[in-house]
LOMARTI-495930 format. One record per residue: residue in three letters; x, y, z of N, C-alpha, C in turn. Coordinates in steps of 0.02 Angstrom, whole numbers. Each point is the difference from the previous one (the first is absolute). Example, Ala and Ser with C-alpha at 12.3 -4.5 7.8 and 13.67 -1.06 7.14 Angstrom:
BEGIN
vexti ALA, n.x 660, n.y -284, n.z 390, ca.x -45, ca.y 59, ca.z 0, c.x 45, c.y 60, c.z 0 $
vexti SER, n.x -18, n.y 53, n.z -36, ca.x 42, ca.y 59, ca.z 3, c.x -39, c.y 55, c.z 37 $
END
This chain:
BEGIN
vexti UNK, n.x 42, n.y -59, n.z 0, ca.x -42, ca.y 59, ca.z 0, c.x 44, c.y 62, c.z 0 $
vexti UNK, n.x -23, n.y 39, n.z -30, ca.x 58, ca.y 70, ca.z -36, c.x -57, c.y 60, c.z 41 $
vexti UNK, n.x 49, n.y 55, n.z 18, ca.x -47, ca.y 64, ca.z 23, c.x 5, c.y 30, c.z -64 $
vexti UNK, n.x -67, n.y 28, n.z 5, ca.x 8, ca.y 42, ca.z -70, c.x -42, c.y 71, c.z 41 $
vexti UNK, n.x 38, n.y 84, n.z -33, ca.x 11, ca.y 57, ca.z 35, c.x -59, c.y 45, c.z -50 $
vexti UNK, n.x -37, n.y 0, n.z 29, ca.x -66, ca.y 70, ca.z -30, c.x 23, c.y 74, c.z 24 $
vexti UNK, n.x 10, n.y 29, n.z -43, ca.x -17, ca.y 83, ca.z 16, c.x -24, c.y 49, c.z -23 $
vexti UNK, n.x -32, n.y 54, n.z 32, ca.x -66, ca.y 33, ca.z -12, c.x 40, c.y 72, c.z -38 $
vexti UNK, n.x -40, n.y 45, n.z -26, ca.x 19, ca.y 73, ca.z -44, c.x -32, c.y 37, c.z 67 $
vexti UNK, n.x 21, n.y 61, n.z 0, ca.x -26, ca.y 60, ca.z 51, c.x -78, c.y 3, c.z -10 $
vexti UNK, n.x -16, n.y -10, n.z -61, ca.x -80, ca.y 5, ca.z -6, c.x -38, c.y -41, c.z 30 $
vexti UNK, n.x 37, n.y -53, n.z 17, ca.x -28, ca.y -61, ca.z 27, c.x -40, c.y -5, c.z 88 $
vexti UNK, n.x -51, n.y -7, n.z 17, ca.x -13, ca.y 18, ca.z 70, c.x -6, c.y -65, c.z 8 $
vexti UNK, n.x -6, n.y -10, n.z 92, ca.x -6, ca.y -57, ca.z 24, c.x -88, c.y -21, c.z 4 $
vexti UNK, n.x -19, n.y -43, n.z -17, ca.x -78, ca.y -14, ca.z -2, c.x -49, c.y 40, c.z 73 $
vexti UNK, n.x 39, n.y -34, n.z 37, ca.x -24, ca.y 7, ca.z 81, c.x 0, c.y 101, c.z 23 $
vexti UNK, n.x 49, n.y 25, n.z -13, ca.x 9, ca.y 46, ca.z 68, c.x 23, c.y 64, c.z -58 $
vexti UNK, n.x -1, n.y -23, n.z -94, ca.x 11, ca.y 61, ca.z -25, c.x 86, c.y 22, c.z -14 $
vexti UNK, n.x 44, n.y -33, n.z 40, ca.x 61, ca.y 49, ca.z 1, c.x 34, c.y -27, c.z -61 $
vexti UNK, n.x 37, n.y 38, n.z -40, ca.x 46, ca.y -24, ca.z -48, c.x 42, c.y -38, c.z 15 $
vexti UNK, n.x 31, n.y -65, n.z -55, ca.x 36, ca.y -58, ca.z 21, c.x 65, c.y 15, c.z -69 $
vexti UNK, n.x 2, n.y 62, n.z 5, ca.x 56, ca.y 23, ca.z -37, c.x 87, c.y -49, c.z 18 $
vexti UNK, n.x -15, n.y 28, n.z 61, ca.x 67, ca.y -40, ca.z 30, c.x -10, c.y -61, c.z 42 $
vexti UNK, n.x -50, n.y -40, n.z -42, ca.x -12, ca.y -78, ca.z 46, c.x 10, c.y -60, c.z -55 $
vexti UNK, n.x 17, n.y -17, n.z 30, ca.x -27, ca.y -79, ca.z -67, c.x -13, c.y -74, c.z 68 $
vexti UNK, n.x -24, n.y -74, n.z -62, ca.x -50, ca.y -43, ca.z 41, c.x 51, c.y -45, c.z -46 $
vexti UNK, n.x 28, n.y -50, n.z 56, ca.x 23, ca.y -64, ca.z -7, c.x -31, c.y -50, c.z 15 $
vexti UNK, n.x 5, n.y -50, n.z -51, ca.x -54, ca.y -55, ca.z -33, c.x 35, c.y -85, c.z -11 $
vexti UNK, n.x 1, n.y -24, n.z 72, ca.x 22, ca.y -77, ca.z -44, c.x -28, c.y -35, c.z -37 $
vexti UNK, n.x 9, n.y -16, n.z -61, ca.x -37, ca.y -47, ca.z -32, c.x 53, c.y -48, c.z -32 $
vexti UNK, n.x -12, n.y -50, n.z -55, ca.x 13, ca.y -38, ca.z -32, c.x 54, c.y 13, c.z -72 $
vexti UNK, n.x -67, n.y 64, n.z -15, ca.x 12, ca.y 27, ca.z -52, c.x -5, c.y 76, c.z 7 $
vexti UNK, n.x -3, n.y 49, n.z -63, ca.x 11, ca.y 64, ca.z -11, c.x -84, c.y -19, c.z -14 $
vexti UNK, n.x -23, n.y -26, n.z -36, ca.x -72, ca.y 14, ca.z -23, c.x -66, c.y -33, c.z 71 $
vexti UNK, n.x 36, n.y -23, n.z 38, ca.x -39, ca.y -18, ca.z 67, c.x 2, c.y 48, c.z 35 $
vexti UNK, n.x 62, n.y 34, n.z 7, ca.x 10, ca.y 57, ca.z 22, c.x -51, c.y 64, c.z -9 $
vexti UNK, n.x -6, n.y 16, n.z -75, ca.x -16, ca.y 42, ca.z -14, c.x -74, c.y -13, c.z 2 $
vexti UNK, n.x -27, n.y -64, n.z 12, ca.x -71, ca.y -10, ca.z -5, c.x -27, c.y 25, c.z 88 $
vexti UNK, n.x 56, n.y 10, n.z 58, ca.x -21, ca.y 11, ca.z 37, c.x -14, c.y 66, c.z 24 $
vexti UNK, n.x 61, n.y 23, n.z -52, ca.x -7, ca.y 85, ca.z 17, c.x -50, c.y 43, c.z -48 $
vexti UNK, n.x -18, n.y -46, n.z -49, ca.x -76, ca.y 58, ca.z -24, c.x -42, c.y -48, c.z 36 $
vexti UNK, n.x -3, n.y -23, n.z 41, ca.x -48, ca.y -51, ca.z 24, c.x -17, c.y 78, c.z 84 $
vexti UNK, n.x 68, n.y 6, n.z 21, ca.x 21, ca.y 51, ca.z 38, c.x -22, c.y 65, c.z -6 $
vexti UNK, n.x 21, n.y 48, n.z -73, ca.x 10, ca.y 60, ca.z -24, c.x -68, c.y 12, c.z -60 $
vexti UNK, n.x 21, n.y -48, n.z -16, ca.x -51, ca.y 1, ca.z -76, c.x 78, c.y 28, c.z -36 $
vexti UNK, n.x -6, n.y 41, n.z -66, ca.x 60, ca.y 20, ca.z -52, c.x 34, c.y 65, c.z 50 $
vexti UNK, n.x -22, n.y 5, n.z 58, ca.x 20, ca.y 87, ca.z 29, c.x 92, c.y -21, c.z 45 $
vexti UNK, n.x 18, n.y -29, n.z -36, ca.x 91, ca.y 0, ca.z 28, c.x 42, c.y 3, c.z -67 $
vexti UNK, n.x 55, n.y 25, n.z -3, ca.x 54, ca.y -1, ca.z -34, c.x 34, c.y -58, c.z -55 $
vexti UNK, n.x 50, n.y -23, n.z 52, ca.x 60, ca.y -34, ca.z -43, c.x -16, c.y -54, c.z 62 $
vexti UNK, n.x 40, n.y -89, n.z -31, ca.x -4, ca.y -31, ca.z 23, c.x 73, c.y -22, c.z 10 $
vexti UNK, n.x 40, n.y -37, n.z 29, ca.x 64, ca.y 1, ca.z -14, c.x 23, c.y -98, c.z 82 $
vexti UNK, n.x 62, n.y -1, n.z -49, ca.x 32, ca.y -77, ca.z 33, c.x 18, c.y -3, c.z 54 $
vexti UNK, n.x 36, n.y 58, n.z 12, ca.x 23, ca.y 1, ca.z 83, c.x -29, c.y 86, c.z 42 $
vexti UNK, n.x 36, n.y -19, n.z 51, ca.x -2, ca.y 61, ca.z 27, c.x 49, c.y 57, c.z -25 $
vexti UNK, n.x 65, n.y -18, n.z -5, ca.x 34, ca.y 34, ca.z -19, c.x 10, c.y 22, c.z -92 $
vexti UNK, n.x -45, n.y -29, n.z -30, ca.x -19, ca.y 24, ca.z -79, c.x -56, c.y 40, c.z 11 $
vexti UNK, n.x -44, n.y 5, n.z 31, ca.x -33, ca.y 50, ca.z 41, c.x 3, c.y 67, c.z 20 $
vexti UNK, n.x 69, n.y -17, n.z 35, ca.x 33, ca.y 84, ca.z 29, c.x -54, c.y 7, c.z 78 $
vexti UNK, n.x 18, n.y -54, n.z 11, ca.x -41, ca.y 20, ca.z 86, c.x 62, c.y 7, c.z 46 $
vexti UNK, n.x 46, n.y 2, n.z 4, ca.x 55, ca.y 23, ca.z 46, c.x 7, c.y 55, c.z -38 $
vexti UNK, n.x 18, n.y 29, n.z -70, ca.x 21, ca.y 23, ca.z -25, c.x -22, c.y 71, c.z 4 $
vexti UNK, n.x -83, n.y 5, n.z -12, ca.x -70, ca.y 36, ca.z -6, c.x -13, c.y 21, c.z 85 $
vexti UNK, n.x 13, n.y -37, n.z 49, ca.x -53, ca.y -8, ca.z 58, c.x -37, c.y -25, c.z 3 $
vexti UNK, n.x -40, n.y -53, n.z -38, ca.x -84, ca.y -19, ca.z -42, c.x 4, c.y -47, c.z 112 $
vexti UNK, n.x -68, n.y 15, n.z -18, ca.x -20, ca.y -24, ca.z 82, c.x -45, c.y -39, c.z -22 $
vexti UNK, n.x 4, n.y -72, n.z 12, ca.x -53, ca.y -42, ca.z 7, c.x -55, c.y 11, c.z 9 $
vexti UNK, n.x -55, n.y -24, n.z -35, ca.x -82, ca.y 9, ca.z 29, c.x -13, c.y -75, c.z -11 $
vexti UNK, n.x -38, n.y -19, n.z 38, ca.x -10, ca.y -62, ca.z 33, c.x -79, c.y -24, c.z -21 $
vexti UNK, n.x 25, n.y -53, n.z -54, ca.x -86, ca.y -20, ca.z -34, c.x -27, c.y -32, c.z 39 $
vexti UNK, n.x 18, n.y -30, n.z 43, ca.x -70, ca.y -18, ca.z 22, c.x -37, c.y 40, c.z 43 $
vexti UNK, n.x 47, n.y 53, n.z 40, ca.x -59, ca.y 60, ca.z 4, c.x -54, c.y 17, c.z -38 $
vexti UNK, n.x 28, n.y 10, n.z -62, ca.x -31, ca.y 17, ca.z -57, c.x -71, c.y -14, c.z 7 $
vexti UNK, n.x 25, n.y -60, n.z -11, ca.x -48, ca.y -57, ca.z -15, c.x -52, c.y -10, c.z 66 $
vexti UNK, n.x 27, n.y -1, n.z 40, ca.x -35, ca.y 11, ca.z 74, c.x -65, c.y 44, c.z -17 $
vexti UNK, n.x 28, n.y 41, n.z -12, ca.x -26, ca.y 101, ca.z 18, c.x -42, c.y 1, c.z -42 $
vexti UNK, n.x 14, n.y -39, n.z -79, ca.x -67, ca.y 1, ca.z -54, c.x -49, c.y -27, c.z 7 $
vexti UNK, n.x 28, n.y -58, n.z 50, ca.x -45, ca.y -61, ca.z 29, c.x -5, c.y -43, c.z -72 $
vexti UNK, n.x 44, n.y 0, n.z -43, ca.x 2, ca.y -57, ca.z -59, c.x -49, c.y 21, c.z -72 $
vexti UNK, n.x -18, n.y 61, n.z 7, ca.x -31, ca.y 61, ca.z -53, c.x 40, c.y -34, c.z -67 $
vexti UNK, n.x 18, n.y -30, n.z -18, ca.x 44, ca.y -17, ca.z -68, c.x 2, c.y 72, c.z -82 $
vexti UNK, n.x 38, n.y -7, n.z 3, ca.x 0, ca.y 50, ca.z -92, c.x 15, c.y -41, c.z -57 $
vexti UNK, n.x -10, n.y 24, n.z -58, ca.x 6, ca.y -34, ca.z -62, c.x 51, c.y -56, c.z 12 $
vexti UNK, n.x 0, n.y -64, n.z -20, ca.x 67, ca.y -52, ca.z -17, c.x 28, c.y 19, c.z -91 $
vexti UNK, n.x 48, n.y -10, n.z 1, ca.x 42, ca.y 7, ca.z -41, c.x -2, c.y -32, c.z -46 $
vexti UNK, n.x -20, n.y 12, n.z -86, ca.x 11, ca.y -48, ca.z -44, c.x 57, c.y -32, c.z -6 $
vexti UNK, n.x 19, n.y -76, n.z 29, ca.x 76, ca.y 9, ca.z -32, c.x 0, c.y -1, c.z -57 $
vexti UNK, n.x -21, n.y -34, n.z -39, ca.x 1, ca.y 3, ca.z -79, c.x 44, c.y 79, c.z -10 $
vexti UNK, n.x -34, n.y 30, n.z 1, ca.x 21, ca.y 73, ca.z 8, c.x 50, c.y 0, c.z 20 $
vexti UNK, n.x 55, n.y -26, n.z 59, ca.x 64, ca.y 23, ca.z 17, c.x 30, c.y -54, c.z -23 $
vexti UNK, n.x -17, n.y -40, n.z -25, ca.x 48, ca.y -22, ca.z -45, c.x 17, c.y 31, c.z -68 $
vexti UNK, n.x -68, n.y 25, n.z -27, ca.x 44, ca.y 50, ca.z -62, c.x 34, c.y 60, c.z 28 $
vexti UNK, n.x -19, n.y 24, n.z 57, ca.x 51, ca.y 65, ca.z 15, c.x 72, c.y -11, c.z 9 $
vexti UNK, n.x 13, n.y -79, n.z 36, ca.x 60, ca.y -41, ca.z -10, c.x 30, c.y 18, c.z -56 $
vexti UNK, n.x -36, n.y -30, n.z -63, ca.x 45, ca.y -28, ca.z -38, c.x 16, c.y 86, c.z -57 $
vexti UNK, n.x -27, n.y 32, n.z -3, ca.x -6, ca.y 71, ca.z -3, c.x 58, c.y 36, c.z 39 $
vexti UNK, n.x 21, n.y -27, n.z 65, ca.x 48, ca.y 45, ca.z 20, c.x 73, c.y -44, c.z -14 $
vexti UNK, n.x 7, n.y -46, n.z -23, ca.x 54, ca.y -34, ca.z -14, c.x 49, c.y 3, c.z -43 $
END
């Protein structure tokens, strides 16, 4: 199981309480990058950034990026879900950025 590193744009607010998650991002164990990512629009819906392999391809030491903690999240929405993700779809954005 691989962590895989979500992070949000300044525009981005937190569901719950409103505040910008400019300088936060949400770490995700999964299997895969696309399990991953099924949890965080499962999480966000499309409202986060960049997705990335480690922490440090990230820039969370680098940045400051402060953890936000999904299952709060997830707590706080009480399991409210947003759109799931075509993968079909990220697989052509894959092969498009290659």
């Amino acid at each position: 199981m691989s962590e895989w590193i979500f992070t949000f744009g300044t525009n981005h607010v937190h569901p719950v309480t409103g505040e910008s998650l400019g300088r936060r991002f949400v770490a995700i164990k999964a299997a895969d990058a696309a399990t991953a990512r099924v949890e965080m629009f499962a999480a966000f819906g499309p409202k986060w950034a960049m997705e990335y392999a480690s922490r440090e391809n990230a820039g969370v030491e680098r940045f400051g990026l402060v953890e936000l903690d999904l299952e709060e999240v997830r707590s706080a929405t009480k399991g409210v879900a947003a759109a799931t993700p075509d993968l079909a779809e990220d697989e052509r954005d894959d092969e498009v950025t290659r």
